[in-house]
GULUM-765791 format. One record per residue (C-alpha): x negated, y negated, z negated. Coordinates in Angstrom, 3 decimals. Example, Ala and Ser with C-alpha at 12.3 -4.5 7.8 and 13.67 -1.06 7.14 Angstrom:
<recs>
{X = -12.300 | Y = 4.500 | Z = -7.800} $
{X = -13.670 | Y = 1.060 | Z = -7.140} $
</recs>
This chain:
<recs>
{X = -4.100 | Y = 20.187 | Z = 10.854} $
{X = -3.553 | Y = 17.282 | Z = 8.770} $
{X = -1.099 | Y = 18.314 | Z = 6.612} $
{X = -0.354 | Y = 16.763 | Z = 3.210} $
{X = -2.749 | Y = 13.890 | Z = 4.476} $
{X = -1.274 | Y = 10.720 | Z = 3.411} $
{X = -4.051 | Y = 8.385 | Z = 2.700} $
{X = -4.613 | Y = 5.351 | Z = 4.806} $
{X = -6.702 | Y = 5.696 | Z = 7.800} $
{X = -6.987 | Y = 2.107 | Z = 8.656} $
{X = -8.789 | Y = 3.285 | Z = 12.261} $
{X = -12.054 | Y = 3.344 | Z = 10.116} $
{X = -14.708 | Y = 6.270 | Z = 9.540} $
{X = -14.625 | Y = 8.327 | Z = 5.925} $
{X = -17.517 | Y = 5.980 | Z = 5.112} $
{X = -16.327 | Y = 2.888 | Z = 6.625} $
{X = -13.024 | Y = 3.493 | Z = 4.972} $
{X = -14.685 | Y = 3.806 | Z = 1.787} $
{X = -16.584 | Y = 0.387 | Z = 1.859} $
{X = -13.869 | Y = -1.546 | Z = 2.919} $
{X = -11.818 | Y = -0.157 | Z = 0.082} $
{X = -14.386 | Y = -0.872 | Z = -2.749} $
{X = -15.002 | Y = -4.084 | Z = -1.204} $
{X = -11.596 | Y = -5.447 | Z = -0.906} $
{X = -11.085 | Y = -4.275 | Z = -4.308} $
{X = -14.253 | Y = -6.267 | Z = -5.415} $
{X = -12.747 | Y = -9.258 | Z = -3.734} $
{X = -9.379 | Y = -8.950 | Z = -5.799} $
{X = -11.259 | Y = -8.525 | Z = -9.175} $
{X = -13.525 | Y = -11.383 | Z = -8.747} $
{X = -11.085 | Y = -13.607 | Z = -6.861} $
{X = -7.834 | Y = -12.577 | Z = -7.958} $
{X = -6.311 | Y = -13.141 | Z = -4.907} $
{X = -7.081 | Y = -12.453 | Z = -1.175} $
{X = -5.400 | Y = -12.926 | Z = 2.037} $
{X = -5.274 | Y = -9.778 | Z = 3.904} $
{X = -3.798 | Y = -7.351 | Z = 6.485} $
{X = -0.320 | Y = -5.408 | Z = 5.376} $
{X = -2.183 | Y = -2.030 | Z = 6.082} $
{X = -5.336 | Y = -2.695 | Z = 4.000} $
{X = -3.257 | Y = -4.194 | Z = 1.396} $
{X = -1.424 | Y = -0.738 | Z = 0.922} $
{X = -4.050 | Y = 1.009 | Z = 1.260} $
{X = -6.590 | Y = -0.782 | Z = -1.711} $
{X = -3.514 | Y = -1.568 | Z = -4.096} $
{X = -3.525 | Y = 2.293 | Z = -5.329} $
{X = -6.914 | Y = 2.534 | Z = -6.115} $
{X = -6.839 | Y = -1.075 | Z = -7.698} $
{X = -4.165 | Y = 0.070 | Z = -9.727} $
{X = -6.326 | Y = 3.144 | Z = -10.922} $
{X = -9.671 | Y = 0.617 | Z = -11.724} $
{X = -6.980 | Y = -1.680 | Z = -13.863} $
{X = -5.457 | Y = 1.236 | Z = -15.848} $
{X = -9.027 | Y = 2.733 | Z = -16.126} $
{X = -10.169 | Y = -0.637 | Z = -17.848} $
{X = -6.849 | Y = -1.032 | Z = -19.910} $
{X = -7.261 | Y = 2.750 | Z = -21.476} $
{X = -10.985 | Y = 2.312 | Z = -21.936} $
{X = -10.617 | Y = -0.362 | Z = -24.272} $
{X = -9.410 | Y = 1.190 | Z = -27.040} $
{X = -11.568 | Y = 4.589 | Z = -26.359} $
{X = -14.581 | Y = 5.791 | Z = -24.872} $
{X = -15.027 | Y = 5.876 | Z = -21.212} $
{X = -15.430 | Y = 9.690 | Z = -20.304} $
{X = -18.446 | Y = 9.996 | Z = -18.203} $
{X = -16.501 | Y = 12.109 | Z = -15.679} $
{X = -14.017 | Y = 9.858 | Z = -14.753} $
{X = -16.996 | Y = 6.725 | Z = -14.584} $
{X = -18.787 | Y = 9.263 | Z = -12.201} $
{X = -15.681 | Y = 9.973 | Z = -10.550} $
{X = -16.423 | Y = 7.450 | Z = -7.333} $
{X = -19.603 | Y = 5.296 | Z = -6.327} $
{X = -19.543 | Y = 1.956 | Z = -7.415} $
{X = -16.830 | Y = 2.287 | Z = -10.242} $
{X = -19.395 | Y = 1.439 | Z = -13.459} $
{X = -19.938 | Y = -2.167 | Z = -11.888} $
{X = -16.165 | Y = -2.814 | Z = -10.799} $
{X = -14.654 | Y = -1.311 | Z = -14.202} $
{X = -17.346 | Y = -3.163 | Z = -16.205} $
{X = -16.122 | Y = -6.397 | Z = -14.074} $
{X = -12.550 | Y = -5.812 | Z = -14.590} $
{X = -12.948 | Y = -5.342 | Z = -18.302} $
{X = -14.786 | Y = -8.818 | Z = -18.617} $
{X = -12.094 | Y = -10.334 | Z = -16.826} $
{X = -8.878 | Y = -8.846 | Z = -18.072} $
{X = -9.446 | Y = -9.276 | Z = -21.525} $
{X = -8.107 | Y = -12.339 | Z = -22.693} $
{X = -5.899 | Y = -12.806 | Z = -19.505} $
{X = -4.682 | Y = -9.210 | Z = -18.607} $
{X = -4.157 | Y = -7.651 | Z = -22.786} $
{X = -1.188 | Y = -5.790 | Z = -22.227} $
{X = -0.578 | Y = -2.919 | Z = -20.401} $
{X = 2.020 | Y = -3.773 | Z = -17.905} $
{X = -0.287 | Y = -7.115 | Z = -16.500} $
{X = -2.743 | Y = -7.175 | Z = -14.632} $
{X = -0.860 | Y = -5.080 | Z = -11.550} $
{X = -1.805 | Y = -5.704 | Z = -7.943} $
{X = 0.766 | Y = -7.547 | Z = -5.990} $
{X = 1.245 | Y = -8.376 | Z = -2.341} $
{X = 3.606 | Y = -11.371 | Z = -1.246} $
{X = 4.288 | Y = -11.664 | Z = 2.876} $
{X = 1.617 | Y = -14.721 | Z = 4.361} $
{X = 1.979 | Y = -14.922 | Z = 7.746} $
{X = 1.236 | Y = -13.228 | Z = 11.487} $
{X = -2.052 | Y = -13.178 | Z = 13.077} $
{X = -1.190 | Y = -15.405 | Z = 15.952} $
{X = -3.265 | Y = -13.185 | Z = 18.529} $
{X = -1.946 | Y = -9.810 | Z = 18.467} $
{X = 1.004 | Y = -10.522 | Z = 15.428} $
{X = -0.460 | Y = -8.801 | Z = 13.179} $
{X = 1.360 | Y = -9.408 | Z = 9.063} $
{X = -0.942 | Y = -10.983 | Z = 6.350} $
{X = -0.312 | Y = -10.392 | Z = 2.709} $
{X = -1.170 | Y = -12.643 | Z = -0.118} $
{X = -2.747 | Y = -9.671 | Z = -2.371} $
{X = -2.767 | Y = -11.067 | Z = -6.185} $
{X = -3.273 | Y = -9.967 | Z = -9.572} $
{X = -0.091 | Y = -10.481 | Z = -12.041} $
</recs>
């Protein structure tokens, strides 16, 4: 039973799932805006939101190796985020993922979101 099973499914694999996630995130550090799909959108904007805070608490201490080791992939992404948030992103409320409504997929109406950094 799938109970207390609220992640985002995203009609993906465990490991599918989990590429698409660290590479939309990717995306969003390096670009700082993407164009996207309302469901992947909700689904990467939590676990954006951890990488940012991760990088914003780091700064002033040092990383725990735990939490680095926590997921696959996280070194290069938090070491990109805290290159690129520090003169832009220096306080602790910026720097928050944020989706704005696009526009529909004309062939099966499916909603885009403009997924941004503020």
């Amino acid at each position: 039973m799938r109970h207390q099973r609220n992640r985002y499914q995203l009609s993906r694999t465990a490991s599918h799932r989990k590429a698409l996630l660290m590479n939309l995130s990717k995306e969003v550090i390096e670009h700082e805006r993407i164009e996207t799909t309302e469901a992947k959108a909700k689904a990467v904007k939590p676990e954006l939101e951890k990488l940012i805070h991760a990088c914003q608490a780091r700064r002033s201490s040092r990383p725990s190796p735990g939490a680095v080791r926590a997921r696959p992939g996280q070194v290069r992404r938090v070491q990109a985020v805290r290159g690129g948030c520090s003169p832009l992103r220096a306080s602790a409320t910026a720097g928050t993922p944020a989706s704005s409504s696009s526009a529909r997929v004309r062939s099966d109406s499916t909603e885009m979101v403009l997924l941004e950094l503020v």
